[in-house]
RODO-2510 file (C-alpha; in nm, 4 decimals, decimal comma):
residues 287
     n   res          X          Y          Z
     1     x    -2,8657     2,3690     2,9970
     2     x    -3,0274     2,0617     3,0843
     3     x    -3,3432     2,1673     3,0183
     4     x    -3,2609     2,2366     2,6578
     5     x    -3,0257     1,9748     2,5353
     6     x    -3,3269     1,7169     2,6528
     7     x    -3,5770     1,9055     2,4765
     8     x    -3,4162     1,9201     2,1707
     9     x    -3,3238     1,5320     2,1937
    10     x    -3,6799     1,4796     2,2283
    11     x    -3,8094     1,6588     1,9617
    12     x    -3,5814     1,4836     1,7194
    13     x    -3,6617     1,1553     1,8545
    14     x    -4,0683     1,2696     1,7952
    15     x    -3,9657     1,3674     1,4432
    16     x    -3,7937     1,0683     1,3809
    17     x    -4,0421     0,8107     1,4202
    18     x    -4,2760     1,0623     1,2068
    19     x    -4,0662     1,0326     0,8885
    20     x    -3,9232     0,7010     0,9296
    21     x    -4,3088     0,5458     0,9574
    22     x    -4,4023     0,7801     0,6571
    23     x    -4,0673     0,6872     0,4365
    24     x    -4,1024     0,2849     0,5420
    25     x    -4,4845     0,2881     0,4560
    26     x    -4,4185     0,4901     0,1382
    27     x    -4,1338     0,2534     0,0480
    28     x    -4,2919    -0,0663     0,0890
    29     x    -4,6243     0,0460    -0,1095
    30     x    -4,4358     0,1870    -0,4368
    31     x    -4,0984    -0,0970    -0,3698
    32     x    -3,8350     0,1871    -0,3535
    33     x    -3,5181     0,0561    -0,2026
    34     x    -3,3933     0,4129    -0,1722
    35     x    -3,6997     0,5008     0,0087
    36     x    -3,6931     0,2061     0,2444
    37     x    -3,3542     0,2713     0,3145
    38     x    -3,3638     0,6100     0,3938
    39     x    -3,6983     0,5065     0,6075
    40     x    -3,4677     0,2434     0,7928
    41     x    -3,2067     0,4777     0,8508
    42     x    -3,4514     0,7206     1,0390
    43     x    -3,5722     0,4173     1,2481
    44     x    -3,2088     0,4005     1,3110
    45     x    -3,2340     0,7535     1,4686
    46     x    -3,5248     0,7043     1,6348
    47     x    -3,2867     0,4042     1,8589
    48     x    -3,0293     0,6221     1,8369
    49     x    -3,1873     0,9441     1,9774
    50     x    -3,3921     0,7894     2,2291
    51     x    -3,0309     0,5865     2,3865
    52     x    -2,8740     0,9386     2,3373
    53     x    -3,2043     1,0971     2,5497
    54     x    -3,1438     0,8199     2,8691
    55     x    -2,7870     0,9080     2,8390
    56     x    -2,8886     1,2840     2,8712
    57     x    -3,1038     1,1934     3,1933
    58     x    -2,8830     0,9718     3,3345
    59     x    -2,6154     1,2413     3,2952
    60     x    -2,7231     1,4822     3,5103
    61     x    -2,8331     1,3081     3,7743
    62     x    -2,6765     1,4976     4,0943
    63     x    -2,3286     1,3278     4,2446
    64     x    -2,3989     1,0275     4,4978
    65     x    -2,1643     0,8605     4,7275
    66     x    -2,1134     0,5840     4,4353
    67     x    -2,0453     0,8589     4,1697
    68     x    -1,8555     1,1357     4,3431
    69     x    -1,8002     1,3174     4,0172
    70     x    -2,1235     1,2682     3,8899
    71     x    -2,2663     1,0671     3,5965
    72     x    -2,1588     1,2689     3,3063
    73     x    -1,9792     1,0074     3,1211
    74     x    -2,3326     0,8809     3,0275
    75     x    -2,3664     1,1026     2,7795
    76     x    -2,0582     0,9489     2,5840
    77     x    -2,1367     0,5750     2,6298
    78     x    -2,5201     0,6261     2,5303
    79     x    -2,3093     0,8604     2,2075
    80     x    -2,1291     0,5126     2,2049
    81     x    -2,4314     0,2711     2,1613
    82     x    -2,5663     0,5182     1,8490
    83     x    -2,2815     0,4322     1,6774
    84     x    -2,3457     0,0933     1,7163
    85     x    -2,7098     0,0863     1,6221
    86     x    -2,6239     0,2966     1,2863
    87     x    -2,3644     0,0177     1,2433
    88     x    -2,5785    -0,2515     1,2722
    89     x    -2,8362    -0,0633     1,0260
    90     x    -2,6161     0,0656     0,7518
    91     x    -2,5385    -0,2867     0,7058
    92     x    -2,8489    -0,4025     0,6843
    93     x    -2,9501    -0,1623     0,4148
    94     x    -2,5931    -0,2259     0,2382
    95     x    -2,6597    -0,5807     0,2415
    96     x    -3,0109    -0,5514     0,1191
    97     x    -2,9403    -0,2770    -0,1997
    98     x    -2,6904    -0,5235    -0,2970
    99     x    -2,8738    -0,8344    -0,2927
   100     x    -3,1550    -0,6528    -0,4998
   101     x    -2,8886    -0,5411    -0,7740
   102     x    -2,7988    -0,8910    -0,8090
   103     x    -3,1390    -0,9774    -0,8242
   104     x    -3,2072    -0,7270    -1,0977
   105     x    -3,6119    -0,6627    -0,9179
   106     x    -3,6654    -0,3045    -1,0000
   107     x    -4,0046    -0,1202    -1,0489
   108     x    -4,0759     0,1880    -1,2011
   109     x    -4,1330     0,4549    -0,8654
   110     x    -4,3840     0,7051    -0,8670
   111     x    -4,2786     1,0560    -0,9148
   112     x    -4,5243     1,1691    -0,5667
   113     x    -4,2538     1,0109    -0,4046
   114     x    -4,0141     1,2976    -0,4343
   115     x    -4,2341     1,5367    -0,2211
   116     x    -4,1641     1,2916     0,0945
   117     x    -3,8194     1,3359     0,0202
   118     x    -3,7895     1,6702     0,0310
   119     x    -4,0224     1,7342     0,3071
   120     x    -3,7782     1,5026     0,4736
   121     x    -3,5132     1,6657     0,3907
   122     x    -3,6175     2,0197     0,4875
   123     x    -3,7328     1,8503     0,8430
   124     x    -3,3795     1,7068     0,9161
   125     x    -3,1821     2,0221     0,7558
   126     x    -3,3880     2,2231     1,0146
   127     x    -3,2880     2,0008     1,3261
   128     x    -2,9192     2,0001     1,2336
   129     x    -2,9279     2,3781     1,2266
   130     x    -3,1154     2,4031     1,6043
   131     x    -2,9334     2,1021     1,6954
   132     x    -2,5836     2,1568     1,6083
   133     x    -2,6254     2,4850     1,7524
   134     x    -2,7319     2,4051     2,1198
   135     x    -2,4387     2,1011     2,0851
   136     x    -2,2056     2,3841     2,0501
   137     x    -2,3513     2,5998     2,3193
   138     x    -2,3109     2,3167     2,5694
   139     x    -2,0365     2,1375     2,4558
   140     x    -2,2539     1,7742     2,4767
   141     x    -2,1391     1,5221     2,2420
   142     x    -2,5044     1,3558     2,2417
   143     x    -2,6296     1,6183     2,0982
   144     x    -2,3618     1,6775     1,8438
   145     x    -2,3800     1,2762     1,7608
   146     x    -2,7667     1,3553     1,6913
   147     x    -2,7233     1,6913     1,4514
   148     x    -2,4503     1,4874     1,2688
   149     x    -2,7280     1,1896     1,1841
   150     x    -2,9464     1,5081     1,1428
   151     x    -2,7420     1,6555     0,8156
   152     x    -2,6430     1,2801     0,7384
   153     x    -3,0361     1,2280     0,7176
   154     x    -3,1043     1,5380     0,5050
   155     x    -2,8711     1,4678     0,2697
   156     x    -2,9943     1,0642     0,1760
   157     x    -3,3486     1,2208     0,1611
   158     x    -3,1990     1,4428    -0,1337
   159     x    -3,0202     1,1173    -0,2175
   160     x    -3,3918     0,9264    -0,2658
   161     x    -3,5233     1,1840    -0,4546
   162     x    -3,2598     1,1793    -0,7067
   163     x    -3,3270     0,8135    -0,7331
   164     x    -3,7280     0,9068    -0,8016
   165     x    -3,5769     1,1943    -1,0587
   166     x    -3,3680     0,9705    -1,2586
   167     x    -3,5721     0,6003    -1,2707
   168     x    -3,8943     0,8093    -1,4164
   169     x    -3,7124     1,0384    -1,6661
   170     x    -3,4337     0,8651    -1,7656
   171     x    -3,5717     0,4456    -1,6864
   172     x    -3,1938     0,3412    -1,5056
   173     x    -3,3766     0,1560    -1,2543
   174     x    -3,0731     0,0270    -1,0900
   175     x    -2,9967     0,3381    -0,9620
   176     x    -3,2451     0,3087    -0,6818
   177     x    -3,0373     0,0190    -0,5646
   178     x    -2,7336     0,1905    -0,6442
   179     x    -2,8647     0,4866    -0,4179
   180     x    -2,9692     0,2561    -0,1556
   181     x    -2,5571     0,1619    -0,1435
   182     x    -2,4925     0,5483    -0,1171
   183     x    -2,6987     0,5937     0,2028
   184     x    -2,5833     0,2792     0,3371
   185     x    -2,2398     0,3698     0,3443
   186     x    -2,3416     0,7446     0,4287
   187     x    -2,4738     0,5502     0,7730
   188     x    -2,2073     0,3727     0,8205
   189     x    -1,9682     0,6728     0,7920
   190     x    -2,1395     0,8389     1,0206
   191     x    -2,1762     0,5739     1,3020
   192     x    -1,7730     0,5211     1,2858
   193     x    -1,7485     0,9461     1,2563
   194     x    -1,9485     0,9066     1,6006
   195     x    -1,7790     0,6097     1,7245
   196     x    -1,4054     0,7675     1,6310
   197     x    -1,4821     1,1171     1,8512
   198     x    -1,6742     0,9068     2,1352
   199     x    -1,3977     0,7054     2,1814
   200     x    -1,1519     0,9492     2,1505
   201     x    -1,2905     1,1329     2,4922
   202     x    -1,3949     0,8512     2,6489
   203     x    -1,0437     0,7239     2,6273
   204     x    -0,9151     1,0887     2,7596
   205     x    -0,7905     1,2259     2,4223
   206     x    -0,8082     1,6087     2,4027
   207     x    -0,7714     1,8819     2,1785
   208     x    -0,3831     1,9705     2,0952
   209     x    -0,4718     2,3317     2,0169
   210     x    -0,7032     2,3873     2,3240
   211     x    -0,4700     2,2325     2,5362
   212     x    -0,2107     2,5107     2,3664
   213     x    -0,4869     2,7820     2,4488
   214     x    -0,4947     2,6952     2,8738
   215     x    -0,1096     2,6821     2,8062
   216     x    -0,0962     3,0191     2,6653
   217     x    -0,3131     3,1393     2,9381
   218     x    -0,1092     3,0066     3,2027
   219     x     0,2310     3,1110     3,1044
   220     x     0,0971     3,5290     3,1029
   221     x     0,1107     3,5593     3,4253
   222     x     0,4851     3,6694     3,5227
   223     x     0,5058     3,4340     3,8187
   224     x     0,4642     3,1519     3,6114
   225     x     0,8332     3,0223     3,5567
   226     x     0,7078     2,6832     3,3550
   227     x     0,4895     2,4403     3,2937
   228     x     0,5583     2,1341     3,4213
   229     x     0,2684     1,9525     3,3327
   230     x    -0,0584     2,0264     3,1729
   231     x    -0,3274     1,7616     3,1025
   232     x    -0,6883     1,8096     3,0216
   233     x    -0,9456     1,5231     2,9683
   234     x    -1,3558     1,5853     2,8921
   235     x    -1,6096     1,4444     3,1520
   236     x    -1,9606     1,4152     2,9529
   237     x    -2,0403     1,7984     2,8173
   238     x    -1,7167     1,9388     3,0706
   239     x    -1,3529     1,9955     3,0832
   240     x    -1,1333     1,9522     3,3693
   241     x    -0,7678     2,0732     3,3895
   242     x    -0,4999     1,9210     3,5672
   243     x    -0,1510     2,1282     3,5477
   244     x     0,1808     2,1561     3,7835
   245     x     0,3486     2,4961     3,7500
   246     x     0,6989     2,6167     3,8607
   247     x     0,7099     2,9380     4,0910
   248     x     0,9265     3,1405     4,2556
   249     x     1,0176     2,9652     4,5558
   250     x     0,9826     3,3098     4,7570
   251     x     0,6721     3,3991     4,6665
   252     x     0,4590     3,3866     4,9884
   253     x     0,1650     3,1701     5,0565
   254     x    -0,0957     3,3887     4,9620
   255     x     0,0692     3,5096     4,6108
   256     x     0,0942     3,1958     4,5027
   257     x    -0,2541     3,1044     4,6133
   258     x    -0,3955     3,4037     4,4221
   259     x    -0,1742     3,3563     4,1389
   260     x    -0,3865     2,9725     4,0896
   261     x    -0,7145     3,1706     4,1762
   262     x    -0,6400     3,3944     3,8978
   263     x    -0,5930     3,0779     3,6797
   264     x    -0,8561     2,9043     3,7320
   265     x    -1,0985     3,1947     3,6869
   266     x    -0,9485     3,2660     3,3665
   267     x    -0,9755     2,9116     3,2092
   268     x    -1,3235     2,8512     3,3440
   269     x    -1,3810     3,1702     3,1241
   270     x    -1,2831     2,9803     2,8202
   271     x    -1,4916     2,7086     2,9191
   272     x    -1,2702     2,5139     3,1507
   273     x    -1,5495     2,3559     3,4576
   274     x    -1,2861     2,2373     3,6985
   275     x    -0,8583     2,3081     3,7138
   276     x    -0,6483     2,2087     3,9621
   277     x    -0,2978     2,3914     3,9891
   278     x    -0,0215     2,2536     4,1871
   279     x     0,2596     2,4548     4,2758
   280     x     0,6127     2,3884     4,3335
   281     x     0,9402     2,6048     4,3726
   282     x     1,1761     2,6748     4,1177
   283     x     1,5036     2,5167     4,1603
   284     x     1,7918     2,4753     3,8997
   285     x     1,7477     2,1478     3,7481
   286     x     1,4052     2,3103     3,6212
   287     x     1,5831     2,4914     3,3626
***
């Protein structure tokens, strides 16, 4: 797992820096503010991926005395930083597009422009496929913060090369600018989309209708009486359970001990890492 989710943050953080020098040289030479944009939203990635990378390593380093559940919440503050770095830069770009509309300094772009854009585009729409993928496969939120700015990416490069389309064919050259806004705000959406589902787990939110599922799969077995409690919270790429359940109080030792056995084998199945079941005895005031 580890092995994997690295790799892939590395390649996108090598892929990054490819485009983003292309799309800022190619900007500044034919004065596209789409194109420098887009380029300065790549750079943003290239920050983003490489905090999101030392998050990854610093994540699973092995438990110490100092961090006797490991470092996994890592992963979610170096998620965290992204979001601010793609803050910072989507308003730098916004700020910039607008200033140049009020300016009114607009040049006619060259049409070979458009074949950076969609080779940018194709690159990006490719990593959000691999990417999004192996974020799913190991539930890491690094990852998924990276294949969002992956289809965020691919879809401002399309952006800039409507800009190219519609400045040489139909002479609006204020839509560059205007396009420039567009992928500013894109960024910014997706640095809060980040920031709002970062937050949300590193504050201990979780999932209503998983937390339904683990309840579901609790309450089959017949010795289960209630639920008295049932919390689940994330910890980096894993998902611990914490849940008190009422038992018959004459159920011996070991029944009730394989009864929790059975329950956390079953919700580590469904991707659960780590449950812990307390047991107590029915009595009347449970009902």
């Amino acid at each position: 797992m580890h092995t994997q989710v690295k790799k892939m943050s590395f390649i996108s953080i090598a892929l990054y820096a490819v485009v983003a020098i292309i799309k800022l040289g190619v900007g500044f030479l034919f004065n596209s503010s789409a194109i420098q944009a887009d380029g300065f939203n790549n750079f943003t990635d290239v920050t983003a991926s490489v905090a999101i990378f030392i998050g990854l390593h610093i994540a699973h380093l092995p438990a110490d005395e100092q961090h006797q559940y490991g470092h996994w919440k890592a992963e979610s503050i170096a998620s965290l930083i992204a979001s601010f770095i793609m803050f910072y830069i989507g308003l730098q770009v916004l700020i910039s597009a607008i200033q140049r509309i009020f300016s009114q300094e607009f040049e006619t772009l060259d049409i070979r422009l458009i074949f950076t854009g969609l080779l940018s585009s194709a690159v990006f729409l490719m990593l959000y496929i691999i990417n999004q993928k192996v974020a799913l496969q190991h539930h890491s939120i690094g990852l998924k913060a990276t294949a969002k700015n992956n289809l965020t990416d691919a879809i401002t490069s399309l952006l800039s090369v409507l800009s190219i389309f519609i400045v040489n064919y139909f002479q609006w050259y204020t839509i560059d600018a205007l396009i420039a806004v567009v992928i500013a705000l894109m960024i910014l959406h997706t640095g809060f989309s980040i920031f709002k589902e970062t937050v949300f787990q590193l504050s201990d939110g979780f999932d209503e209708e998983a937390l339904n599922q683990y309840k579901n799969i609790i309450l089959k077995h017949p010795e289960i009486i209630s639920i008295r409690q049932l919390k689940a919270r994330h910890y980096g790429p894993n998902i611990y359970v914490d849940t008190t359940v009422i038992m018959n109080g004459d159920l011996t030792v070991h029944d009730s001990h394989q009864v929790t056995e059975d329950i956390e084998n079953e919700l580590n199945a469904v991707g659960v890492l780590f449950t812990d079941v307390h047991v107590e005895p029915y009595e009347k005031t449970d009902d």
